[in-house]
LUMZA-70219 format. One record per residue (C-alpha): x, y, z; residue number from 1. Coordinates in steps of 0.05 Angstrom, whole numbers, always signed. Example, Ala and Ser with C-alpha at 12.3 -4.5 7.8 and 13.67 -1.06 7.14 Angstrom:
// LUMZA-70219
<<+246 -90 +156> 1>
<<+273 -21 +143> 2>
***
This chain:
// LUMZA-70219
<<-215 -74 +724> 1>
<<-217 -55 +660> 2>
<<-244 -95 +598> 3>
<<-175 -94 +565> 4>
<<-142 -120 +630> 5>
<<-192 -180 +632> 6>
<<-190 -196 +567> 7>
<<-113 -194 +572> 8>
<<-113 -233 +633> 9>
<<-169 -287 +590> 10>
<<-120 -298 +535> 11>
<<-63 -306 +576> 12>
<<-94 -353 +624> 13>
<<-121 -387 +555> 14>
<<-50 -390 +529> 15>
<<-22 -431 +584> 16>
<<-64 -482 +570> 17>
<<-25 -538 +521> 18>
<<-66 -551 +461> 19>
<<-18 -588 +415> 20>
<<-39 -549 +358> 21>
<<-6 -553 +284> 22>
<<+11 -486 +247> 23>
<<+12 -455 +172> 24>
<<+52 -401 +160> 25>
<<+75 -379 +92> 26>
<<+145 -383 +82> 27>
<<+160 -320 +80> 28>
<<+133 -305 +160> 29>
<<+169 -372 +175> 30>
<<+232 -357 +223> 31>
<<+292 -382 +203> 32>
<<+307 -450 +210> 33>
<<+389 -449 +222> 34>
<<+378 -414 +289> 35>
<<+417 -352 +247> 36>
<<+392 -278 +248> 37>
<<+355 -254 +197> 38>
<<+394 -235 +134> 39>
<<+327 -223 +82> 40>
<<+328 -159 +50> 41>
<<+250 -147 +67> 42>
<<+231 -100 +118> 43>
<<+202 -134 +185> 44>
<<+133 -112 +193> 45>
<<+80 -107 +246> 46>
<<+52 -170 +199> 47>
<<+114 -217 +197> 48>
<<+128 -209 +273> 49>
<<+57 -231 +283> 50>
<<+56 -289 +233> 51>
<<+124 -314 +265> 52>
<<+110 -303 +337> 53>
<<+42 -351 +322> 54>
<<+90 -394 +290> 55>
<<+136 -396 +355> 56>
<<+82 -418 +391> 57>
<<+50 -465 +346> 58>
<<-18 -440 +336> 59>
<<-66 -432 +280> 60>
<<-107 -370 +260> 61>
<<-177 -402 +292> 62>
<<-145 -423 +357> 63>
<<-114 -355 +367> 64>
<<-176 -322 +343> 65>
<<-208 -360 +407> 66>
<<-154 -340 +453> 67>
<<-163 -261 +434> 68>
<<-236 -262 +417> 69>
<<-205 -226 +346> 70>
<<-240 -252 +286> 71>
<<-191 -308 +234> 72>
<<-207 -253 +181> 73>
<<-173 -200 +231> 74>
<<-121 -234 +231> 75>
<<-103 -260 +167> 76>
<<-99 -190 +140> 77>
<<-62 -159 +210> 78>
<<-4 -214 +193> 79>
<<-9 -191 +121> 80>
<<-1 -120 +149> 81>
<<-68 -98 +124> 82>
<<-101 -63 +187> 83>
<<-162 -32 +155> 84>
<<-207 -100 +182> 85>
<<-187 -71 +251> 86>
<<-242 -17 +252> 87>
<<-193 +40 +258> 88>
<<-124 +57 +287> 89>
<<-141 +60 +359> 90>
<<-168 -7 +352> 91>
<<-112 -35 +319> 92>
<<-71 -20 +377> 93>
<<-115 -45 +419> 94>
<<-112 -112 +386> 95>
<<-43 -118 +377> 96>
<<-32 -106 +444> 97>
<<-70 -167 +466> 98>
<<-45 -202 +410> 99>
<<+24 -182 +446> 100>
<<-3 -225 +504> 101>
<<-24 -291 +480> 102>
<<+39 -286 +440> 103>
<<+89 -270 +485> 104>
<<+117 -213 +457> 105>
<<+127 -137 +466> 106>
<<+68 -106 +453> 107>
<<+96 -33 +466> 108>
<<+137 -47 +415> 109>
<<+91 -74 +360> 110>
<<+39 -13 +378> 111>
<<+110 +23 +367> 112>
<<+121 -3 +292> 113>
<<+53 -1 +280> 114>
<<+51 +76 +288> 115>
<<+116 +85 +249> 116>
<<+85 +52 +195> 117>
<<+33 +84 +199> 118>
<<+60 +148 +199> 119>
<<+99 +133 +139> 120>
<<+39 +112 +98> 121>
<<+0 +185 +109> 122>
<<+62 +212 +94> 123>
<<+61 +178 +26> 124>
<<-8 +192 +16> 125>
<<+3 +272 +23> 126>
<<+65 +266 -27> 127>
<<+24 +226 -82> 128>
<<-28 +289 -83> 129>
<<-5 +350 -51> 130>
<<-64 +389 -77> 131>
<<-127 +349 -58> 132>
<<-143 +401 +7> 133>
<<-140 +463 -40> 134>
<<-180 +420 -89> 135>
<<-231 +405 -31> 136>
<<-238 +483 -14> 137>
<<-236 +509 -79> 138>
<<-299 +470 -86> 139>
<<-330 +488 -19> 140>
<<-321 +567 -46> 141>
<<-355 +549 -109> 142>
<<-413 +520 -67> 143>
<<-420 +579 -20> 144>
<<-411 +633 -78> 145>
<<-470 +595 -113> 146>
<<-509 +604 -51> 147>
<<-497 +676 -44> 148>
<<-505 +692 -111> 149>
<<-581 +657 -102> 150>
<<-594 +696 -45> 151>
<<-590 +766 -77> 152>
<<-624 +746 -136> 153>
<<-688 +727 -100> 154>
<<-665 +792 -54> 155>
<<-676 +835 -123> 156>
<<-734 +795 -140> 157>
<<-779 +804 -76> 158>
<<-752 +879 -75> 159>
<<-774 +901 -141> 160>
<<-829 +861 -136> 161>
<<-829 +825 -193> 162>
<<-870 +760 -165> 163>
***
């Protein structure tokens, strides 16, 4: 079994249990109260669909932090969308898919969102400065010329004898 499987099968096992908990969510994670869809003009992020599945269920950030082992920092900034306190992409996924667990929710599908928006950010990122590889080896040139250039010089030097 596989460290992700019992960790899964931890939280879930930890979620059954009723705790009676109270919840904080800012309003704008809050679902809506008329039992209505959705009408906001804001996208839905990987974030929001975190902060209001916790919501759904009740729980606050340090009692799902025990159910998922996942630090209250963690996830604070994964239900502000900010997935850089993750430790990387892979982990990311890895977390939201337990978080997709204790929750109750689709994790396939957050993982799914996640990588679209994900893919949308580098996308943004090699729009903003097209030119930052070409600056990167126009620089690594200049670094390897300087070397060369050394090289014969101390060539010419030790062959005409000059030291």
């Amino acid at each position: 079994m596989s460290l992700y499987t019992e960790r899964a099968e931890r939280a879930a096992e930890v979620a059954d249990e009723d705790i009676g908990a109270t919840t904080s969510v800012p309003d704008a994670a809050a679902p809506a109260a008329t039992g209505s869809a959705d009408v906001s003009t804001e996208p839905v992020t990987v974030g929001t669909r975190l902060a209001r599945a916790r919501a759904a269920q009740e729980l606050e950030i340090e009692e799902l932090s025990r159910r998922t082992y996942i630090r209250p920092g963690v996830l604070r900034r994964m239900e502000e969308n900010d997935f850089e306190a993750c430790g990387g992409d892979c982990y990311a996924r890895g977390q939201l898919r337990i978080l997709s667990v204790v929750l109750n929710v689709d994790g396939d599908e957050l993982v799914s969102l996640f990588d679209q928006d994900l893919a949308e950010s580098d996308s943004t990122i090699e729009d903003d400065d097209p030119w930052q590889s070409t600056q990167r080896r126009g620089a690594r040139t200049l670094v390897w010329l300087g070397l060369l250039i050394l090289l014969v010089v101390l060539g010419l030097v030790t062959r005409v004898g000059w030291f």
